[in-house]
LUMSESE-126581 format. One record per residue (C-alpha): x, y, z. Coordinates in steps of 0.05 Angstrom, whole numbers, padded with zeros to 5 digits, always signed. Each point is the difference from the previous one (the first is absolute). Last residue first. Example, Ala and Ser with C-alpha at 12.3 -4.5 7.8 and 13.67 -1.06 7.14 Angstrom:
2
+00273-00021+00143-00027-00069+00013
END
This chain:
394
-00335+01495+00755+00019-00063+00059-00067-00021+00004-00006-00006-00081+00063-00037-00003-00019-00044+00052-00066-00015-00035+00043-00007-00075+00044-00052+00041-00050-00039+00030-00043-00003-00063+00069-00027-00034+00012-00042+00049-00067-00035+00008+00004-00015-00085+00066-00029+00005-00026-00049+00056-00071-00016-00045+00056-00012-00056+00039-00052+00043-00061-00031+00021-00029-00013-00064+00064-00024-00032+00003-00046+00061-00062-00027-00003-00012-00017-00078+00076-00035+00015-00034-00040+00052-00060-00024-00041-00049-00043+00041-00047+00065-00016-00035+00004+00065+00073-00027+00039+00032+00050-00028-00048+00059-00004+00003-00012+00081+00067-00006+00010+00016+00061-00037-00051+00036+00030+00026-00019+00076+00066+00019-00022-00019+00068-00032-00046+00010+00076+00059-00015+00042+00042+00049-00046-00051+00055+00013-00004-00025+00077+00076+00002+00017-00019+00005+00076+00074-00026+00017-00030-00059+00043-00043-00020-00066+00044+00010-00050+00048-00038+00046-00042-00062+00006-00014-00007-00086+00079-00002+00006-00007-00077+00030-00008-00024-00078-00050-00061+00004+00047-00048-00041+00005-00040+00057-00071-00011+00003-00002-00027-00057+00059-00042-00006-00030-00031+00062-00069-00005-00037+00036-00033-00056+00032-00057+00048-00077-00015+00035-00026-00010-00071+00056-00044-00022-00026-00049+00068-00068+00015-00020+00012-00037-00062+00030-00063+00024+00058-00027-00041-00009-00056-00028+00013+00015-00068+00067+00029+00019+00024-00068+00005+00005-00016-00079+00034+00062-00009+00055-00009+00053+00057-00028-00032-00011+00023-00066-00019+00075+00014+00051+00009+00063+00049-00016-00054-00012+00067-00034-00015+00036+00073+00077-00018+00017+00025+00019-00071-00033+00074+00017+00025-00001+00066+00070-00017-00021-00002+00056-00047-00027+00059+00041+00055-00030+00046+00058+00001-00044-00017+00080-00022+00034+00019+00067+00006+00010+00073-00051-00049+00035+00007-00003+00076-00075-00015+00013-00025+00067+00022+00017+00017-00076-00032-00051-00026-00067+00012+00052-00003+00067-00019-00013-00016-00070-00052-00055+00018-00031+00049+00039-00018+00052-00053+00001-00038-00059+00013+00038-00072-00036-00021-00065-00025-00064-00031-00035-00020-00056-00035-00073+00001+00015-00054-00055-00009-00014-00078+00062-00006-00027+00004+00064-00032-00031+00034+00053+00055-00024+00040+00054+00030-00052-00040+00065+00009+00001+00008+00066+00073-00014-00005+00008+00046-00039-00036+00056+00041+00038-00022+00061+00057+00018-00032-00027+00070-00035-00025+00019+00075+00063-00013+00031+00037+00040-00049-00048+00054+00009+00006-00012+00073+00079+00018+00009+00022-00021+00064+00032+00033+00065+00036-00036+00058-00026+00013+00070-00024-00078+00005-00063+00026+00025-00007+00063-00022+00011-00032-00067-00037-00059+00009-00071+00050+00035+00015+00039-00075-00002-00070-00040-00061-00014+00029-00035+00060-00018+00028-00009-00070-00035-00065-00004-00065+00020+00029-00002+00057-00046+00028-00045-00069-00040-00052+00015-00070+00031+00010+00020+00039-00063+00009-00052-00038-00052-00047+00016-00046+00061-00020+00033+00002-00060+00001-00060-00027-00074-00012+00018-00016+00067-00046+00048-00027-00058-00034-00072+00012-00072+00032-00015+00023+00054-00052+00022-00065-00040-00064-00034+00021-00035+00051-00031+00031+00012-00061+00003-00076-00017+00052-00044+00015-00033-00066+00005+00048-00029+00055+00053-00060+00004+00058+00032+00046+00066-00007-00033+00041-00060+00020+00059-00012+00043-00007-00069+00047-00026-00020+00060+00034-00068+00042-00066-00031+00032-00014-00021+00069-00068-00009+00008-00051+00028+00060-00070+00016-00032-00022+00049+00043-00064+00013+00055-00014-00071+00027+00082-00013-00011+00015+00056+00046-00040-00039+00063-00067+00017+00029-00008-00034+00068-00037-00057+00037+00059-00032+00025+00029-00062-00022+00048-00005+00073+00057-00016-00031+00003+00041-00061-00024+00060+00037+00042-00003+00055+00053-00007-00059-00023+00058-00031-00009+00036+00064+00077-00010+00018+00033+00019-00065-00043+00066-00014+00009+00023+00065+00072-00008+00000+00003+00036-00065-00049+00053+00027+00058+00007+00065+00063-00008-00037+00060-00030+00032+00056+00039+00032-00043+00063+00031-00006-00038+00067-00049+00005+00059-00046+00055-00011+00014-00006-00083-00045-00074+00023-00064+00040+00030-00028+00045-00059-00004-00056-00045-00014-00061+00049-00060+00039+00020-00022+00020-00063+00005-00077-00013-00030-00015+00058-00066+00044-00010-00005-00016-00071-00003-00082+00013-00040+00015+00048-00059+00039-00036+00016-00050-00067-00025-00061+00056-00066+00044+00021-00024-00008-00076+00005+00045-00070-00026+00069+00004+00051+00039+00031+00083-00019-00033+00010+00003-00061-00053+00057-00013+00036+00042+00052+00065-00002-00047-00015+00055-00057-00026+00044+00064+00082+00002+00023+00030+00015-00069-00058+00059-00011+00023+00036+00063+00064-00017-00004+00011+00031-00062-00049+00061+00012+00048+00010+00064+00067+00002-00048-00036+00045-00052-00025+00050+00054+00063+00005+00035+00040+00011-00071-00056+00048-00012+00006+00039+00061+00072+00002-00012-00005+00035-00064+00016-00026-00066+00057+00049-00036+00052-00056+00015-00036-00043-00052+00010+00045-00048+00073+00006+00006-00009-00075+00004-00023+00006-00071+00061+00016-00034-00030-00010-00076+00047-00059-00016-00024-00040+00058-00073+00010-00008+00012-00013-00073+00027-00076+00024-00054+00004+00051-00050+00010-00058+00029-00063-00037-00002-00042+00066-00074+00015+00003-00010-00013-00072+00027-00068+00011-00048-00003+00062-00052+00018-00026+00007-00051-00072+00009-00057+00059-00056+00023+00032-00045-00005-00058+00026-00056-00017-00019-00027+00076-00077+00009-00036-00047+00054+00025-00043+00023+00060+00018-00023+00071+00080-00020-00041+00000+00082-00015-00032+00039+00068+00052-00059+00032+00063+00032-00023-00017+00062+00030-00002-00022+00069+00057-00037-00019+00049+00051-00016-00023+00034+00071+00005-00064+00036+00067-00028-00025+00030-00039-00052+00076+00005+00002+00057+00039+00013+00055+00010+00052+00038+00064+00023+00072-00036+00017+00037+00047-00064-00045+00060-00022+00023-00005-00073-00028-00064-00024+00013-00039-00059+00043-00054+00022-00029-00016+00060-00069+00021-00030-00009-00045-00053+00016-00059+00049-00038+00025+00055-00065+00020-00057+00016-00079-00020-00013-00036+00064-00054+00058+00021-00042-00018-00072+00014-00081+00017-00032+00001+00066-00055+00045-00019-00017-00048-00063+00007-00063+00051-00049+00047+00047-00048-00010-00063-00029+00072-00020-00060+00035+00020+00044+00064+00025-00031-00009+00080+00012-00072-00006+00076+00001-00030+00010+00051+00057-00004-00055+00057+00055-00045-00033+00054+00054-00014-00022+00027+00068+00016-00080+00028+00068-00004-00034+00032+00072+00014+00025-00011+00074+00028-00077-00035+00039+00047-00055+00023+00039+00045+00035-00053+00047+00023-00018-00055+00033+00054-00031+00028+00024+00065+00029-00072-00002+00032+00025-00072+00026+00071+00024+00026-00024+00071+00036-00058-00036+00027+00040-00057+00037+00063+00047-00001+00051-00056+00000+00009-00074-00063+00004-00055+00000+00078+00009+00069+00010-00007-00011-00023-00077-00044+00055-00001+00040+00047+00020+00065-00034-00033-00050+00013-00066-00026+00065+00008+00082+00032+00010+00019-00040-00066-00058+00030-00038
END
């Protein structure tokens, strides 16, 4: 016990300034995805805002896989919105609590040596079936409105991929987000804004059970829900956690990390806001950033808290296409360059699991549905592949 604690307690020290303007910084990279996911889960981006404030804050203290951050994000989301499309945000709360429940079992019942047994073709595919279905949830933001939204698109994509050219100090989508909402202000322009799609309040949630008829069926309904968020959660998360340890080159323990994220999914659900799991570039960016311990996953979390009352009457006017154009970057960065090498290297079986995964994937709009698939069509080659060799060979 004494040996846990001055590890963990090692965990919260370092230089404080780098940690807490890591934090920051951080916290401003995560503002307009916080924002931008809210629409593709059906929630209010003040919700979003609020559910990454607290996941931080859960998960700085909770957390085993220290500088890997978590909050909503596309795959949770995607599933998130096959629940607010068709039933109450009680019925996502009750998901989500279950959801955090399942991760706690997940935790206890050493899934991540589970996870490790997913093959690469079906990590590709998974990653590439995110993108894919991320990137086509933005196109209706932006084609099919007037010749204004086309420009508006074009130089904020522009401003996007141009600005990291130049300096990697201040946030490209946030500075896109700053300077076409103000062009937008000042100029009236003919656009669709975040307060024609969301009603954009600032409002301090608190604990409460979800109000629902709990019959058989909607019991089964949530439990289902619960774990589908779970699994996406759990996979992407302990995914993550891998690229942070190879990163960092320090080792961490994801049953522990999926038991603390699976309480704090469940305190969120609790107050009614958005589950979270692990972020891909966010995490890379803390560490990129100079932070070394649990301070910053803290600091960002408090950051994104005040962001909430400081900037929720502005986000409002922030034009749609402008979120749209951020999520397709986040798209397209989450296109996993392996899919290349399959290719070069004439891996055609695996090229074929990956394209089936991403295919039953984005069919179903259920990414756990198209890993599981995937991984057992894999199995399933090998073991024909085996028993021919072994018939060859005799």
């Amino acid at each position: 016990m004494q040996a846990w604690w001055e590890d963990y307690r090692a965990s919260w020290l370092g230089n404080y300034y780098q940690n807490i303007l890591a934090g920051v910084l951080v916290a401003l990279a995560m503002l307009p995805g916080a924002i931008a996911y809210s629409f593709i889960a059906g929630v209010s981006p003040t919700t979003s805002m609020i559910s990454t404030s607290m996941m931080m804050v859960y998960i700085s203290f909770l957390g085993a896989r220290t500088l890997m951050v978590s909050a909503p994000s596309s795959g949770v989301s995607l599933i998130v919105v096959m629940i607010t499309a068709s039933y109450s945000l009680d019925m996502l709360a009750a998901s989500i609590i279950i959801m955090g429940i399942i991760q706690i079992i997940f935790g206890y019942c050493h899934v991540s040596k589970a996870i490790k047994l997913i093959p690469v073709p079906v990590v590709i595919g998974f990653m590439n079936a995110l993108c894919y279905l991320l990137f086509a949830a933005q196109l209706k933001h932006i084609f099919g409105y007037n010749f204004t939204t086309y420009i508006y698109a074009i130089l904020s994509l522009l401003v996007i991929w141009l600005v990291p050219r130049w300096t990697t100090k201040i946030p490209a989508a946030l500075l896109s987000i700053i300077v076409f909402t103000c062009l937008s202000f000042f100029t009236h322009a003919d656009l669709k804004h975040v307060s024609d799609y969301a009603d954009i309040h600032v409002k301090i949630p608190s604990m409460q059970l979800p109000h629902l008829d709990w019959q058989v069926d909607t019991l089964l309904q949530v439990i289902v829900f619960g774990l589908m968020l779970a699994t996406v959660a759990t996979i992407q998360t302990s995914l993550i956690a891998q690229m942070m340890d190879d990163l960092t080159q320090t080792p961490s323990d994801k049953d522990k990390e999926s038991r603390g994220q699976g309480v704090s999914n469940l305190l969120i659900g609790l107050f009614g806001g958005l589950a979270g799991s692990g972020l891909v570039g966010q995490s890379k960016f803390v560490y990129f950033s100079g932070a070394t311990s649990r301070l910053s996953m803290l600091v960002i979390g408090v950051v994104m808290g005040l962001f909430v009352f400081v900037l929720g009457p502005i986000v409002g006017q922030i034009p749609m296409v402008v979120l749209a154009t951020v999520l397709i970057k986040i798209a397209l960065k989450a296109f996993d360059p392996k899919t290349k090498i399959l290719i070069v290297k004439r891996r055609y079986a695996d090229f074929m699991i990956m394209l089936l995964t991403v295919g039953l994937t984005i069919y179903t709009k259920n990414l756990a549905l198209g890993v599981l698939a995937g991984t057992a069509c894999y199995y399933l080659y090998k073991g024909v592949e085996n028993v021919w060799q072994n018939s060859r060979n005799n």
